[in-house]
C-alpha positions as CSV (number, residue, x, y, z in Angstrom):
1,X,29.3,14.1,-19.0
2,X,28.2,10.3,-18.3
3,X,24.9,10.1,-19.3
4,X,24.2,9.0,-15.7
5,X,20.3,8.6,-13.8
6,X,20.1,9.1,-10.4
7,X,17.6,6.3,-8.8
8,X,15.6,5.7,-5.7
9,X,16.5,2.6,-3.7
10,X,15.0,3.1,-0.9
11,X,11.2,4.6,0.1
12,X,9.8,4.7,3.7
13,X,6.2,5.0,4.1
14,X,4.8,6.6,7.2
15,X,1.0,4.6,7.6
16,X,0.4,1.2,7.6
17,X,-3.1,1.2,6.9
18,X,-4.9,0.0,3.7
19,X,-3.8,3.1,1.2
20,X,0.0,2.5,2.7
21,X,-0.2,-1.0,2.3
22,X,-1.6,-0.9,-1.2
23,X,1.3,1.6,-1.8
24,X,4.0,-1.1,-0.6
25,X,2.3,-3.6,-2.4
26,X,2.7,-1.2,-5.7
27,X,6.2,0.0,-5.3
28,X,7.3,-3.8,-4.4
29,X,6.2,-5.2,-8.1
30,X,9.2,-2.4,-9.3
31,X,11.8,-3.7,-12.3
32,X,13.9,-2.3,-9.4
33,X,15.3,-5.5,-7.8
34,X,17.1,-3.3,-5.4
35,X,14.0,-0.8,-4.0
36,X,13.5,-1.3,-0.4
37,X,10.2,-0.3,0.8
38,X,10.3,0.1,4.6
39,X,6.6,0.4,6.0
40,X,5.8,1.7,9.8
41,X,2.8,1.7,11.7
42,X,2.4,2.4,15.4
43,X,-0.6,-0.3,15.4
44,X,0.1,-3.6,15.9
45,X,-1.3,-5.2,12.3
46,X,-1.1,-3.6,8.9
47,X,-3.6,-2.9,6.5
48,X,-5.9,-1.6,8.9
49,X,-7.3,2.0,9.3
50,X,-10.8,3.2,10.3
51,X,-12.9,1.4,7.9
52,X,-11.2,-2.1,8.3
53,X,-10.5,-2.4,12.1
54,X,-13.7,-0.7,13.8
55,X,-15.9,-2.7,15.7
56,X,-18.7,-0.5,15.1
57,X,-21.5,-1.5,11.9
58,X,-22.1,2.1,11.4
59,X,-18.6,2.1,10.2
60,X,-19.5,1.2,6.3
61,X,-17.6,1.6,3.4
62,X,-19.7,2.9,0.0
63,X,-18.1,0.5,-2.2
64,X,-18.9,-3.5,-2.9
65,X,-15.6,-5.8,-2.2
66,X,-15.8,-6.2,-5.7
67,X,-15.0,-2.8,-6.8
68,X,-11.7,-2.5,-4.3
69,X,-9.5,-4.0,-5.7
70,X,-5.8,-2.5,-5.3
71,X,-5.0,-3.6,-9.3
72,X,-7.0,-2.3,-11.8
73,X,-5.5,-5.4,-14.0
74,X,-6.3,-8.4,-11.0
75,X,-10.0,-7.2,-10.2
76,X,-10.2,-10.1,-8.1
77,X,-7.7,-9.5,-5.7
């Protein structure tokens, strides 16, 4: 027996709102150079969900911009 590994190359993620898009945004700084990370969303623009596309003020999130950042190493992203 070959001491063969079996690898993903390709990942579809069903959501494009912020978590799906941070997901992407993970998988896509992979050693893998030959991952492919398809992303769909019925809404026309990514990265948006509830908290980042409603037009209402009451909609509020319970965290500073400061302490979202999808890296835990680039806290200024």
């Amino acid at each position: 027996m070959t001491g063969r590994t079996n690898s993903i190359n390709s990942i579809i993620i069903v959501g494009g709102g912020a978590s799906g898009v941070v997901l992407a945004a993970h998988l896509l700084k992979s050693p893998n150079p030959d991952l492919r990370v398809t992303l769909i969303e019925k809404r026309p623009h990514f990265g948006q969900g509830i908290a980042y596309s409603a037009l209402l003020s009451a909609h509020v999130l319970n965290v500073g911009a400061a302490g979202m950042s999808a890296y835990a190493d680039d806290p200024g992203n």
